[in-house]
VEXTIMI-687998 format. One record per residue (C-alpha): x, y, z. Coordinates in steps of 0.05 Angstrom, whole numbers, plus 5000, padded with zeros to 4 digits. Last residue first. Layout:
+------+------+------+
|   c1 |   c2 |   c3 |
+------+------+------+
|    X |    Y |    Z |
...
+------+------+------+
! end
This chain:
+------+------+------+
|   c1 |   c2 |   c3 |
+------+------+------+
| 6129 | 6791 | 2444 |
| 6167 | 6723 | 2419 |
| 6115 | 6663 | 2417 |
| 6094 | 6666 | 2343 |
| 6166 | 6684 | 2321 |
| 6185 | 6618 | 2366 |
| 6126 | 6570 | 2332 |
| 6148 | 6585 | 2275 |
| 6228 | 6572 | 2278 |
| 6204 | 6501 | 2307 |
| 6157 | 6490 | 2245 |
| 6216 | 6504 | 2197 |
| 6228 | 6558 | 2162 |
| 6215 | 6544 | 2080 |
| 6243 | 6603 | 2051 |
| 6292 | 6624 | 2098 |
| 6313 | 6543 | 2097 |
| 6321 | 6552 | 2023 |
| 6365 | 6608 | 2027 |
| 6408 | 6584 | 2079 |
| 6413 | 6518 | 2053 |
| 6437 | 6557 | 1991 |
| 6482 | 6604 | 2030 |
| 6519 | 6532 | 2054 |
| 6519 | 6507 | 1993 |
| 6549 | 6563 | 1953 |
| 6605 | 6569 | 2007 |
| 6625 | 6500 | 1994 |
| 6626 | 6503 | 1919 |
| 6671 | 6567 | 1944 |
| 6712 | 6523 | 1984 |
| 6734 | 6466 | 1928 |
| 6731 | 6527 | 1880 |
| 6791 | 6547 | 1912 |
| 6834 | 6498 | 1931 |
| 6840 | 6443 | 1881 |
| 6830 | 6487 | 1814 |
| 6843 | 6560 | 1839 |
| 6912 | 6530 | 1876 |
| 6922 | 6492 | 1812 |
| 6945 | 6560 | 1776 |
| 7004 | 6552 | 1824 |
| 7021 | 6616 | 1863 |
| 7086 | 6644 | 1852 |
| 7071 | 6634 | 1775 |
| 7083 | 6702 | 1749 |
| 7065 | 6722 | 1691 |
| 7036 | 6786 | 1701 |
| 6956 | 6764 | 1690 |
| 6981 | 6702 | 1728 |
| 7010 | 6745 | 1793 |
| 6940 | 6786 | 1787 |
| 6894 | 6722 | 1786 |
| 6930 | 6699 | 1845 |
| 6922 | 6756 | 1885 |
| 6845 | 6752 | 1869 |
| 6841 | 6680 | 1882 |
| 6870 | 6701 | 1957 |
| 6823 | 6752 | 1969 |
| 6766 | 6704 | 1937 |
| 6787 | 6647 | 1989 |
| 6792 | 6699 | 2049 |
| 6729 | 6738 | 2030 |
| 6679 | 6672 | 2012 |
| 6709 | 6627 | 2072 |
| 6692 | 6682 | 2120 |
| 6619 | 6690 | 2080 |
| 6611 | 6612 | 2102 |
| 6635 | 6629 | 2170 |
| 6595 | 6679 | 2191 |
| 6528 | 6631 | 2174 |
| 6474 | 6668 | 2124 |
| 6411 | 6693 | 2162 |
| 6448 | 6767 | 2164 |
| 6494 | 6805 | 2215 |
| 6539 | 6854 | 2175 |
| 6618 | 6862 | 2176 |
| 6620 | 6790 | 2145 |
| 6561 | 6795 | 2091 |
| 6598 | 6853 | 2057 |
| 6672 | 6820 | 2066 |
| 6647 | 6761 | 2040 |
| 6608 | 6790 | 1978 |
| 6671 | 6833 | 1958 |
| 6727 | 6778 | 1966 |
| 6672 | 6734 | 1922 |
| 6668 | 6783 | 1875 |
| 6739 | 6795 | 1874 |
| 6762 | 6736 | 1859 |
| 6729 | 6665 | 1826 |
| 6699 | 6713 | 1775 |
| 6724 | 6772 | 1764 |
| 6799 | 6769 | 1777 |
| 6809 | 6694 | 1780 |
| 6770 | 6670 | 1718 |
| 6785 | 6737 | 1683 |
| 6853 | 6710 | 1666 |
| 6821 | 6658 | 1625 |
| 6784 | 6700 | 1580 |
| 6855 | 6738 | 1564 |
| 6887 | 6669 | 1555 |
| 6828 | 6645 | 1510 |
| 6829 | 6688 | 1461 |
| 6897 | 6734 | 1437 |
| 6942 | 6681 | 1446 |
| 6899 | 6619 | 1449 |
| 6858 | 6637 | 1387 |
| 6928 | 6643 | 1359 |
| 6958 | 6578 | 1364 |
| 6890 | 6540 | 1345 |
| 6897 | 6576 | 1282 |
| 6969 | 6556 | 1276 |
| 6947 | 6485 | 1288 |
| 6901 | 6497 | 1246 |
| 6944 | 6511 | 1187 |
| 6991 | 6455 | 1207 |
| 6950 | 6406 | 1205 |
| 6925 | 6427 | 1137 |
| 6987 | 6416 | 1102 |
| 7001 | 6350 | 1143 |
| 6926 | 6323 | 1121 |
| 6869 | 6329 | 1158 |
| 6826 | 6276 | 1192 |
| 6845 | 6289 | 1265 |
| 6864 | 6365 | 1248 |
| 6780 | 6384 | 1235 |
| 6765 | 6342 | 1297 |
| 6812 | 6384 | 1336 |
| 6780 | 6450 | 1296 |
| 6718 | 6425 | 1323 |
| 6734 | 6402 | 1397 |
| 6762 | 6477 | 1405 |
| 6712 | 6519 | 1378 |
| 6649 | 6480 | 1417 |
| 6657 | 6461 | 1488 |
| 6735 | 6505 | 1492 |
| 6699 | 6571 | 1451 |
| 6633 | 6559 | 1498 |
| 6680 | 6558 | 1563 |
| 6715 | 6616 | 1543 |
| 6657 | 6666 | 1515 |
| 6617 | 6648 | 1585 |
| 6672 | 6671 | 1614 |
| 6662 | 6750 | 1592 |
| 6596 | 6747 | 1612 |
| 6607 | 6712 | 1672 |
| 6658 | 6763 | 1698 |
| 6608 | 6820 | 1687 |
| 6561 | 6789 | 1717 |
| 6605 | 6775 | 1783 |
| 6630 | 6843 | 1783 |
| 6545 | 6868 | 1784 |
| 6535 | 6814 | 1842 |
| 6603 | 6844 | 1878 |
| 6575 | 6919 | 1875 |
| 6511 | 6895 | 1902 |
| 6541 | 6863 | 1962 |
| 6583 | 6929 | 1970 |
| 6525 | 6974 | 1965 |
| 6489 | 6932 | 2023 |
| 6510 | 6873 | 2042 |
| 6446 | 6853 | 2093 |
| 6400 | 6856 | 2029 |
| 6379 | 6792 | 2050 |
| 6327 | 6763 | 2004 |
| 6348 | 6802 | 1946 |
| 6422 | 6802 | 1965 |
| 6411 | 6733 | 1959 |
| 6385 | 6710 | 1907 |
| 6423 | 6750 | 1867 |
| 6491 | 6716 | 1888 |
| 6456 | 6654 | 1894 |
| 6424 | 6661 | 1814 |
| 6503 | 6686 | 1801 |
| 6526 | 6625 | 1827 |
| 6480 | 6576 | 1789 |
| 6502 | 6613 | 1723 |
| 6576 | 6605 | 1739 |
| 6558 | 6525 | 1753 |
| 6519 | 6531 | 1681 |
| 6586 | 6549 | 1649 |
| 6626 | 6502 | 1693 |
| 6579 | 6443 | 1666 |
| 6580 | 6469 | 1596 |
| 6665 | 6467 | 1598 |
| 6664 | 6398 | 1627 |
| 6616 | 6369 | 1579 |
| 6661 | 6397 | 1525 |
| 6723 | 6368 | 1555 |
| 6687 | 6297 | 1584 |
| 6720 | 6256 | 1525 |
| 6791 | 6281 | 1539 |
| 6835 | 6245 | 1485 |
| 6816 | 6290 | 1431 |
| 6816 | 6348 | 1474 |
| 6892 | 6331 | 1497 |
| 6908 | 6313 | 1428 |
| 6887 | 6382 | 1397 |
| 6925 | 6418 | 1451 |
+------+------+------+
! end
């Protein structure tokens, strides 16, 4: 492992950019069930899972931007003896650490709150397009199941499915409710002039 982060100069960047891309989700999340409350309890229900996840993520990415490239450093320079202390530390924060933190990637992150916010948005009419909270309940459904096969060890479903295939189409989701958001904010003149003109 200490290799692969040695030889991976974007890791820690990496890690603080999906840690801030969690952060802008939530802020959407929020944002919009305050805007459009169209979800109801079950949009609410998926903002609160979503926190949740975060907080428990946010532990992962900042042990792989800060832990991780230290101790590497640390076993770069060290000796034999001392290489293969940390590499038995680095062994066991990914035992009991990071694969527990990672498994809640796909359960209550990348999952079910995006299974719950889809569905919620989908069987109510709000601003946001049908399809984007379509893509949100099918691609966090499916994220979900994955995250459960993982947790058991299964690997049925590729972990690169949530890499290449999921977040691909919730980054699209999150642009979509953002234009949404922004456009709800800012209508434009032609939107105006038709609330003015309806009785």
């Amino acid at each position: 492992m200490y290799e692969h982060v040695l030889s991976t100069p974007a890791w820690a960047p990496a890690n603080l950019f999906m840690l801030l891309g969690l952060l802008g989700w939530l802020a959407t999340f929020a944002a919009m069930e305050k805007a459009h409350p169209g979800g109801g309890w079950l949009g609410r229900f998926a903002t609160m899972t979503f926190a949740v996840g975060i907080a428990a993520s946010a532990s992962l990415f900042l042990i792989d931007a800060i832990a991780i490239p230290g101790l590497a450093a640390q076993w770069e320079t060290a000796d034999p003896t001392q290489q293969a202390t940390l590499v038995a530390v680095g062994d066991a924060v990914q035992v009991a650490i990071r694969t527990p933190l990672f498994n809640v990637l796909p359960l209550l992150v990348y999952g079910l709150p995006f299974a719950l916010f889809g569905i919620a948005h989908c069987s109510r009419r709000g601003p946001a397009p049908r399809w984007a909270a379509v893509i949100a309940a099918a691609t966090g459904t499916a994220t979900f199941l994955a995250g459960i096969t993982w947790s058991l060890g299964s690997t049925v479903i590729p972990e690169l499915f949530m890499w290449a295939v999921a977040l691909p189409l919730l980054w699209v989701w999150g642009v979509a409710v953002g234009i949404t958001l922004m456009r709800t904010r800012h209508p434009e003149p032609s939107d105006l002039t038709e609330d003015r003109l309806s009785p």
